[in-house]
C-alpha positions in Angstrom: 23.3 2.0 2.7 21.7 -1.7 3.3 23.4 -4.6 3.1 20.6 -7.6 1.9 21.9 -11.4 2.8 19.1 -13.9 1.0 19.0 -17.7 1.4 17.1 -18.6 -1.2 16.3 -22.5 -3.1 19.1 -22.8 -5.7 15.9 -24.1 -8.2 15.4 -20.6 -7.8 18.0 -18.4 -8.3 17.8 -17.8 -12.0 14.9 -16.1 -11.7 15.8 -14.1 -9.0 18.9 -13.1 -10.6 16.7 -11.9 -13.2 14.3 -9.9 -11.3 17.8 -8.2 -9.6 19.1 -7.4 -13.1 15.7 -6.0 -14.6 15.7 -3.5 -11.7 19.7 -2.9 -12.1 20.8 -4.5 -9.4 24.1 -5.6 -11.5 26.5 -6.7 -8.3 25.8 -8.8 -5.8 27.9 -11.8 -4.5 26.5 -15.3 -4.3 27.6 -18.8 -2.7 26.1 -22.7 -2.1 25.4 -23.3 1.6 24.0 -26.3 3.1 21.7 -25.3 6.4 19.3 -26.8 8.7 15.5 -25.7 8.3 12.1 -27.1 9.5 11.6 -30.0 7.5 12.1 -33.1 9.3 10.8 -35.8 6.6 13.1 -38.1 5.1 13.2 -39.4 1.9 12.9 -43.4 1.3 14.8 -44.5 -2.1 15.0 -48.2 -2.6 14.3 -49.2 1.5 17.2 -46.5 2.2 16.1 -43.4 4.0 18.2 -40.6 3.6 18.0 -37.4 5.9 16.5 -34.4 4.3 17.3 -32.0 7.2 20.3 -30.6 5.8 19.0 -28.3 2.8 21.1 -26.9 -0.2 20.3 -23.3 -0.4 22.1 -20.3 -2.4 23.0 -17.4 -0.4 22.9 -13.7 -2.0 24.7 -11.0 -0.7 23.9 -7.4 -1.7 24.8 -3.7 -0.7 22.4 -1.2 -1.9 21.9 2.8 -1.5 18.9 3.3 0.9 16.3 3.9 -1.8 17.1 0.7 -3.7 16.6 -1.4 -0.6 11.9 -1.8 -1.3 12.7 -2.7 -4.5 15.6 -5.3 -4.1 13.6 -6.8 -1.3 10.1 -6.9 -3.7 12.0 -8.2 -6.3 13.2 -11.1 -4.3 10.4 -11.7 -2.7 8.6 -12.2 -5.9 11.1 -14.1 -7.9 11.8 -16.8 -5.1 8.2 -17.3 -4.4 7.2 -21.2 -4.7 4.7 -20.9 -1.6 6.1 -23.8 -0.2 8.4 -24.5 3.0 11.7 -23.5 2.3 11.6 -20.6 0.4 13.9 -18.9 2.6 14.8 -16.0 4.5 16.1 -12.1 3.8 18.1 -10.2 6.4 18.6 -6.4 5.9 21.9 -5.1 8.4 22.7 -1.6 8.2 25.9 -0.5 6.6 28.5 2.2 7.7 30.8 2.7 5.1 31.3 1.3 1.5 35.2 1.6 -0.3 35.9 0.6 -4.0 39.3 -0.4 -3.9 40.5 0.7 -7.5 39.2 4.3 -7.5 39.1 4.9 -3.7 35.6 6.1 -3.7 33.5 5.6 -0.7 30.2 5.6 0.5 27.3 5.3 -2.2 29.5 6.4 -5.4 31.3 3.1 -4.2 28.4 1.4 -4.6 26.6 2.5 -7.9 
């Protein structure tokens, strides 16, 4: 099993959480999160600059079986494509074990 961790631009989250459901990707867990990235402009509105170096971002959390793990990469890839800077990053961690709590299954049955 992989576990995927996405930071992604909130603009774009609908459509990735499209693309995850098209390819039945039904669970995942996501959260807000502010983070520091390469931009280092600042926006001017009415003679007040305001710092643009702390970026809101959604980050996606996802545990798949090992032959899930192309697609739900592709799929993220694709759908939180703008080609500009900032699209974000995808992290793939290896996981050991996997427990649903109300049944006791483990391992990939937890997961599906």
């Amino acid at each position: 099993m992989k576990k995927i961790e996405a930071i992604i631009r909130k603009s774009k989250f609908s459509d990735v959480k499209k693309a995850l459901h098209e390819i039945g990707i039904n669970f995942f867990t996501y959260w807000d999160v502010t983070g520091v990235g390469n931009e280092q402009e600042g926006h001017v509105y009415r003679g007040i600059t305001y710092s643009t170096t702390d970026i809101q971002r959604r980050y996606l959390s996802i545990v798949v079986s090992d032959p899930f793990l192309e697609k739900t990469v592709n799929a993220i890839l694709e759908s939180a494509y703008s080609g500009m800077v900032g699209d974000g990053k995808i992290f793939v961690s290896e996981v050991q074990e996997t427990y649903r709590i109300r049944t006791k299954e483990k391992g990939t049955d937890a997961v599906n």
